[in-house]
C-alpha positions in Angstrom: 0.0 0.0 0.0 1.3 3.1 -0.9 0.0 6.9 0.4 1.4 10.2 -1.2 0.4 13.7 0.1 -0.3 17.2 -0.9 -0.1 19.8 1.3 2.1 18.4 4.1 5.6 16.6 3.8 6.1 13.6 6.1 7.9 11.5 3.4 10.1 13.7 1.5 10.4 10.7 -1.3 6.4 10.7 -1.4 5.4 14.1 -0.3 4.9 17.7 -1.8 3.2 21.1 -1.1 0.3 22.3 -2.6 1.3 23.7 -6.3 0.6 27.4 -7.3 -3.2 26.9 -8.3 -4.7 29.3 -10.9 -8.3 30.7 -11.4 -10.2 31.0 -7.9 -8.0 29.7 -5.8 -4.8 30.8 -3.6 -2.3 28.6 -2.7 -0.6 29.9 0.7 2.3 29.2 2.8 2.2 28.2 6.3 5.6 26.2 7.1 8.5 25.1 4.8 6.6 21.6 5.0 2.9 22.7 5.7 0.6 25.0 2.9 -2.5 26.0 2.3 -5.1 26.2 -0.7 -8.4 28.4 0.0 -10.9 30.3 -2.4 -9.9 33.8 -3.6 -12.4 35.7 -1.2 -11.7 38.0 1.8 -14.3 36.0 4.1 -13.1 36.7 7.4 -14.9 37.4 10.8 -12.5 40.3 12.8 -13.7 39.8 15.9 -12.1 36.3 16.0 -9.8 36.5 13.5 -6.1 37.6 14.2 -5.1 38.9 10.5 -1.0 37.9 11.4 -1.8 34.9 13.4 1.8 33.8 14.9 0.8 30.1 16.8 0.9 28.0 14.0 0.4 24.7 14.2 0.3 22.0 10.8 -3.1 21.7 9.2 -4.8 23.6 12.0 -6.8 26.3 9.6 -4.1 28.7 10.3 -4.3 31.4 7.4 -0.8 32.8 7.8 0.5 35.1 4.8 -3.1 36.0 3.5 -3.0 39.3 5.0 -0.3 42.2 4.5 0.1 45.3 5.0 -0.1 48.3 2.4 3.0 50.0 1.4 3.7 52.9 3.6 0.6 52.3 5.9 0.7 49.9 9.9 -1.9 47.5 10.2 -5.0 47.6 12.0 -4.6 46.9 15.8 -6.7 43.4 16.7 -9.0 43.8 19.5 -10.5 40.1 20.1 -14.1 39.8 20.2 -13.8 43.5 18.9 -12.5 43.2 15.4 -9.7 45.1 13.7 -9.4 48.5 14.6 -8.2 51.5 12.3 -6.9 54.6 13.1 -4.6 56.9 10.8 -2.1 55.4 8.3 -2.9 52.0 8.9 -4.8 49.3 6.4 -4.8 46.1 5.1 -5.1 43.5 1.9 -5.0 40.5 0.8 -2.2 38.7 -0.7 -3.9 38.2 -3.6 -5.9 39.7 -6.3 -10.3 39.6 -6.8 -10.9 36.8 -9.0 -12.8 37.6 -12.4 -16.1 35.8 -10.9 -16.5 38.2 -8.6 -18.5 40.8 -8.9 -18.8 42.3 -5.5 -17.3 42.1 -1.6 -18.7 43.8 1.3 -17.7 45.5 4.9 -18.9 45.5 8.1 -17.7 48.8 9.9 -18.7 49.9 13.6 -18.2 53.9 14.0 -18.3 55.7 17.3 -20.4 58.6 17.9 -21.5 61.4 16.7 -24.1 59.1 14.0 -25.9 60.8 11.2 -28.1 62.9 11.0 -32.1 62.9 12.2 -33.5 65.7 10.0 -30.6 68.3 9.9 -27.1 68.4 8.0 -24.0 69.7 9.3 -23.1 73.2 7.5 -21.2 73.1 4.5 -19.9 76.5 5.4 -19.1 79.3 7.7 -20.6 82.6 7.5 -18.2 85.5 6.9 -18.0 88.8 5.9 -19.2 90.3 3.6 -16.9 90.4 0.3 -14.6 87.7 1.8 -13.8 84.3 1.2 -15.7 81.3 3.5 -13.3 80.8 6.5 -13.5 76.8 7.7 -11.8 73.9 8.5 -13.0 70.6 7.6 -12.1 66.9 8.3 -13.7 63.5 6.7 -12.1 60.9 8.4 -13.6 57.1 8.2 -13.1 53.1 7.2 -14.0 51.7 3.9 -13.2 49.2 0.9 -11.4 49.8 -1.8 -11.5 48.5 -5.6 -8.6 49.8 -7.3 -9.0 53.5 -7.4 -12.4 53.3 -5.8 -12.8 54.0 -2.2 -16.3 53.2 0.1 -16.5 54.3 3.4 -18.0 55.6 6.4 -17.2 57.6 8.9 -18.0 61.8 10.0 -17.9 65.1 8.5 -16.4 67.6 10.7 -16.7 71.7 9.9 -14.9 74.3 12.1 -15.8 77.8 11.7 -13.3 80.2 13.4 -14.9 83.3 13.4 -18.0 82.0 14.6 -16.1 79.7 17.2 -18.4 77.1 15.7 -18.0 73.2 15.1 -20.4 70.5 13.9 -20.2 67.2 13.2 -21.7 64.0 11.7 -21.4 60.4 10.8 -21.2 60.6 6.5 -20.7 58.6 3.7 -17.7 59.1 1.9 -17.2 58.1 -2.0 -14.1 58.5 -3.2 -12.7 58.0 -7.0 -9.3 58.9 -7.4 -9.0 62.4 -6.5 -12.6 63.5 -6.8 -14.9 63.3 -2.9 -17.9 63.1 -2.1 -19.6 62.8 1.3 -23.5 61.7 2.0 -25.3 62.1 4.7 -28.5 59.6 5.2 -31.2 60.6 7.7 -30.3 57.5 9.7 -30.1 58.8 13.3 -28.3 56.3 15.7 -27.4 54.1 13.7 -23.4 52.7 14.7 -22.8 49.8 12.3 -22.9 49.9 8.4 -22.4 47.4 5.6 -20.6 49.0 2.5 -20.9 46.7 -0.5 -18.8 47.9 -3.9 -20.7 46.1 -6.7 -18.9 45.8 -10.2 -22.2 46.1 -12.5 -20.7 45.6 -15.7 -17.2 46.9 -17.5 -18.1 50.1 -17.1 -20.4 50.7 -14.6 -19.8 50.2 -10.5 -22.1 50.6 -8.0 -21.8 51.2 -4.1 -24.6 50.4 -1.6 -24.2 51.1 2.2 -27.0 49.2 4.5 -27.7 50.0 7.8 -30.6 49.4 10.4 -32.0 52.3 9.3 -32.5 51.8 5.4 -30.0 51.6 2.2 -28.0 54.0 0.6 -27.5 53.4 -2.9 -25.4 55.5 -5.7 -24.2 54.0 -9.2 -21.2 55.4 -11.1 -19.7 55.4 -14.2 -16.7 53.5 -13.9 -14.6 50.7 -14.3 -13.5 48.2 -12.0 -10.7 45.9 -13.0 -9.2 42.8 -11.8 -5.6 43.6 -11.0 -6.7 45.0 -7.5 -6.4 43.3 -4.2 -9.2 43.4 -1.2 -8.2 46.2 0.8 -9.7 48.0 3.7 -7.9 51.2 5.1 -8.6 54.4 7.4 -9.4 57.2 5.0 -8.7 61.2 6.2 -8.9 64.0 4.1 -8.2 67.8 5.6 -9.1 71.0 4.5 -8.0 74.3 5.5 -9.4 77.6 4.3 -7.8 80.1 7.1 -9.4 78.2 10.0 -7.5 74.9 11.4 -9.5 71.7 11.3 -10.5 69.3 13.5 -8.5 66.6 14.2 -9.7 63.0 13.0 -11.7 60.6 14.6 -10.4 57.5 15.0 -10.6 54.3 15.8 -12.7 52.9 13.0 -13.7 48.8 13.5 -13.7 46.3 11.0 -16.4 43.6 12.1 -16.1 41.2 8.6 -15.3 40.9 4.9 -17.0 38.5 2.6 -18.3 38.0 -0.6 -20.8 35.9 -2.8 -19.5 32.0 -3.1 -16.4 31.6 -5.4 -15.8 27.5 -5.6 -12.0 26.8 -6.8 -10.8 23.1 -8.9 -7.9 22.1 -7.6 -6.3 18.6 -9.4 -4.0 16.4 -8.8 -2.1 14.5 -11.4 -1.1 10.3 -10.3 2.2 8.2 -11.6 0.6 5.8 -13.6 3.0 3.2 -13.1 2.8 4.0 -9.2 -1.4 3.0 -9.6 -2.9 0.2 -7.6 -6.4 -0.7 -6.3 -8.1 0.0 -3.9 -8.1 3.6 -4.5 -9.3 5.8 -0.9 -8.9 9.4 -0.4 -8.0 11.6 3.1 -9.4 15.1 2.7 -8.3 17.6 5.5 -10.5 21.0 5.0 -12.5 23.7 7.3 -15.2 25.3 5.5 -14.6 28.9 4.2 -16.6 31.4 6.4 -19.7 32.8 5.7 -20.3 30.2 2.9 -22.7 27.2 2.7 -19.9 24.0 2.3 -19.3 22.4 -0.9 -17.0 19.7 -2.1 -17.1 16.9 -4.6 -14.0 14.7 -5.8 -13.6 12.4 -8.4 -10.9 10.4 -10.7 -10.3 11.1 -14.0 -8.8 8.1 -15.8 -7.9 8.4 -19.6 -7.8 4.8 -21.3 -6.5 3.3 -24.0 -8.9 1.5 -26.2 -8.9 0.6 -29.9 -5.8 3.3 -30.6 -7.9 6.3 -28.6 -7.8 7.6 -25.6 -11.0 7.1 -23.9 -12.3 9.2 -20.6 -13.4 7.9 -17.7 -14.9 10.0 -14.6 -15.3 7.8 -11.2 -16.9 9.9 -8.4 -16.1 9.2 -4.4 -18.5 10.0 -1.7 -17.4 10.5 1.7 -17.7 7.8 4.3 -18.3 8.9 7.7 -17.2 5.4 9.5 -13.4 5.5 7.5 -12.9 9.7 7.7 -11.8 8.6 4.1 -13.5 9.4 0.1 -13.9 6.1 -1.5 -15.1 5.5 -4.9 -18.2 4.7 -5.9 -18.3 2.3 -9.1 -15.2 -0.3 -9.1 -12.1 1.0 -10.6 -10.7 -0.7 -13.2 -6.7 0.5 -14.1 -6.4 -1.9 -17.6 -4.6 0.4 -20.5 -5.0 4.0 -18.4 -2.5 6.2 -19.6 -3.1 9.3 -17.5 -5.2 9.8 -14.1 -5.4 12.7 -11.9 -8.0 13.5 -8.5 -10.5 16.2 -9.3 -11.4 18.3 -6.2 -14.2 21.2 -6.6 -14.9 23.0 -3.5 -15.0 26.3 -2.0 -13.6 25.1 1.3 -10.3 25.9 2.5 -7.7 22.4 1.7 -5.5 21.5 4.1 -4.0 18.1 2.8 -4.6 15.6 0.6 -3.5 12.0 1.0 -3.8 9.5 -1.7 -4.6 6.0 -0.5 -3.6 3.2 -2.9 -3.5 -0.4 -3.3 -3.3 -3.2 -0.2 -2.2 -4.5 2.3 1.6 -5.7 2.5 0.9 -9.7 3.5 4.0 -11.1 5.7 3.6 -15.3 5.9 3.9 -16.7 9.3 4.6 -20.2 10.2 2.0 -21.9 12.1 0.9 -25.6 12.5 -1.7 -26.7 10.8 -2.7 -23.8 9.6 -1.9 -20.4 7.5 -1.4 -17.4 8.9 -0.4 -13.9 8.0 0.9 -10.7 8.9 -0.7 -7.9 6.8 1.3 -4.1 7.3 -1.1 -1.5 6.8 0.2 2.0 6.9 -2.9 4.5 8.2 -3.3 7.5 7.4 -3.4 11.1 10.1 -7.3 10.7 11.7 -8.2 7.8 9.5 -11.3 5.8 11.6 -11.0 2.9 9.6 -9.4 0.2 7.2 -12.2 -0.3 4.1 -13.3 -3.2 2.3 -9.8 -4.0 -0.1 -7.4 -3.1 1.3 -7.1 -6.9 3.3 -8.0 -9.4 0.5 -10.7 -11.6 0.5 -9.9 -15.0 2.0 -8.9 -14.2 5.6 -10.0 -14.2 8.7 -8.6 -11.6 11.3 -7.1 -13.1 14.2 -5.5 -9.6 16.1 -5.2 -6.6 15.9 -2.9 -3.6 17.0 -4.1 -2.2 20.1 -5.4 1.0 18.5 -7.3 -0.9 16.1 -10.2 -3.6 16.8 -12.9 -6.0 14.4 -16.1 -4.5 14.5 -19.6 -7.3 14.9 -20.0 -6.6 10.8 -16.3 -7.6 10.1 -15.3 -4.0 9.2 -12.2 -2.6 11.3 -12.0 0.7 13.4 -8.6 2.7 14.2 -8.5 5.2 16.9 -7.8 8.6 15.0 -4.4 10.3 15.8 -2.4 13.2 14.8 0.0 10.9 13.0 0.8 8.4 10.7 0.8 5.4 11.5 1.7 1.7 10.5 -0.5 -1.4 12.2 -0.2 -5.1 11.8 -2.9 -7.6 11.4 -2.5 -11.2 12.3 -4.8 -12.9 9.7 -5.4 -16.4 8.7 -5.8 -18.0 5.9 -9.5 -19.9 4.6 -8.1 -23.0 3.4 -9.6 -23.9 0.4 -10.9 -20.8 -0.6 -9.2 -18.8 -3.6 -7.7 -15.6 -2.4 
């Protein structure tokens, strides 16, 4: 029996890392013998999130290196059960790019007070004399998205007027594009937590949406959204002086979450032909990807030789609880295949995959009057159980290792462990039967 991995090297001669993966997915590093492969999305829940976790253990749902920091700008401050919390200079992105099938991602900010407005907006203005230009200070300071050269945000508004030794403030909206602002100011009242969504409505056209307990803010713009731009949320400030100091910003800003629609990724995984054998099982290792409804289907694709073509063949698995292993569900039949690789579609996050082939290594033992059998079965990290092939027809179990044990039906159970492991079964042979 033979088992090769993805994703985790225990047997350098066997054993690789994930590959770069294209499309949807992301493959990530988490040790020099530990990586990662998870869906191109920014799905992550702040408040229990560390975005630079440093206890890092192998194939523990770590996501180290998916968040970095923007050039010239600190990262957000992680308060836990908070969320990420942004004050001036700081933000962060993704280490990796929005994937074409994406046509949206969304916020969730928390400001502190002042909130908007009830029936009143602040000023735009100061009043001054006659013949004389406005005197003011302003601030817009806030957290938001951004897509490219597209920023979303919320935040406040802030005036100053010196000569009336005046100030007024309020929580706003702030749209910026490139070098052009805007600010917005919803009749929302007391209202302390927003959703900002950026929507890319076609190659031209972007739209941004902010939804709150108190109603939805909508605005669309000509524009275009492309896909050479990370995820990236980042404290926004913008100062204006016109003879009249402003306000200094408020800050901090907190990030709750970031998700957006489901994005399922293909990840595949070529096999040595000559290195084939049946029985074929499968050991997936994944966590689900948050804010996502789990998804994952597997198969083998076999191409094989028959009358001078190359003939496809798909053979779907189906998980079995009482293993913890993928096993296939039509007989697999390896005559004249000249190519064969694992198919996995999912939007979960992969932590390993461990390829199962062949049986068990059978070890004769002298005994009187009878014929017995040691069969060496290597088992794989948290496998529950040996399946049907793997010990040939023809044999009757006699012992097992003490982590393992013969069920009533004849099936046997392993105790799951955080390691590999090899066991030994003392089996005996049904004379007279054909093996």
């Amino acid at each position: 029996m033979r088992i090769v991995r993805r994703g985790r090297i225990l047997d350098t001669t066997t054993d690789t890392l994930f590959p770069a993966v294209s499309g949807n997915g992301i493959t990530l590093a988490r040790t020099a013998t530990d990586n990662y492969i998870r869906p191109r999305t920014p799905n992550v829940d702040c408040t229990t999130t560390h975005h630079t976790p440093t206890a890092v253990g192998y194939d523990d749902g770590t996501q180290t290196n998916r968040w970095v920091s923007v050039a010239g700008k600190s990262l957000p401050v992680v308060v836990n059960e908070l969320g990420w919390l942004f004050s001036t200079n700081q933000a962060i992105r993704t280490n990796y790019n929005i994937p074409t099938p994406i046509t949206q991602y969304t916020a969730r900010v928390a400001i502190p007070e002042p909130y908007f407005p009830v029936d009143v907006i602040p000023r735009q203005w100061c009043l001054s004399s006659v013949g004389t230009e406005d005197v003011a200070g302003k601030t817009i300071s806030g957290l938001g998205i951004r897509w490219g050269n597209l920023f979303w945000g919320v935040g406040h508004y802030q005036i100053r007027c010196c000569q009336q030794s005046l100030e007024e403030q309020s929580a706003c909206l702030i749209l910026a594009v490139g070098s052009n602002l805007e600010y917005h100011f919803p009749l929302w009242g007391a209202v302390s937590q927003v959703d900002l969504t950026i929507q890319r409505v076609s190659s031209t056209q972007a739209r941004v949406i902010a939804t709150s307990s108190a109603g939805t803010f909508q605005l669309d713009i000509t524009h275009s959204l492309g896909y050479t731009n990370p995820y990236q949320a980042e404290y926004f400030v913008q100062q204006v002086s016109q003879g009249c100091t402003p306000p200094p910003p408020i800050a901090p800003y907190t990030l709750k979450r970031m998700q957006t629609p489901d994005v399922q990724y293909t990840y595949e995984l070529p096999l040595d032909t000559q290195q084939l054998a049946t029985p074929i099982y499968l050991q997936i290792k994944s966590l689900p990807d948050e804010y996502t409804v789990p998804t994952i289907s597997v198969q083998l694709n076999l191409a094989i030789f028959v009358n001078n073509f190359a003939q496809p063949l798909s053979v779907p698995f189906q998980y079995n609880s009482n293993t913890n292993l993928w096993h296939a569900t039509q007989p697999i039949v390896l005559d004249g295949v000249v190519s064969a690789k694992i198919i996995i579609t999912t939007n979960h996050i992969l932590e390993r995959v461990s390829v199962l082939m062949g049986g068990a290594e059978l070890h004769y033992v002298p005994a009187p009057h009878q014929v017995e059998w040691m069969a060496v079965v290597p088992v794989e990290l948290e496998q529950t159980g040996i399946p049907s092939g793997i010990i040939p027809l023809g044999y009757d179990v006699l012992g097992t290792s003490d982590y393992a044990r013969v069920l009533d039906d004849g099936t046997i159970a392993v105790l799951p462990a955080q390691h590999a492991r090899v066991i030994t079964l003392h089996l005996r042979e049904r004379l007279g039967e054909s093996v």
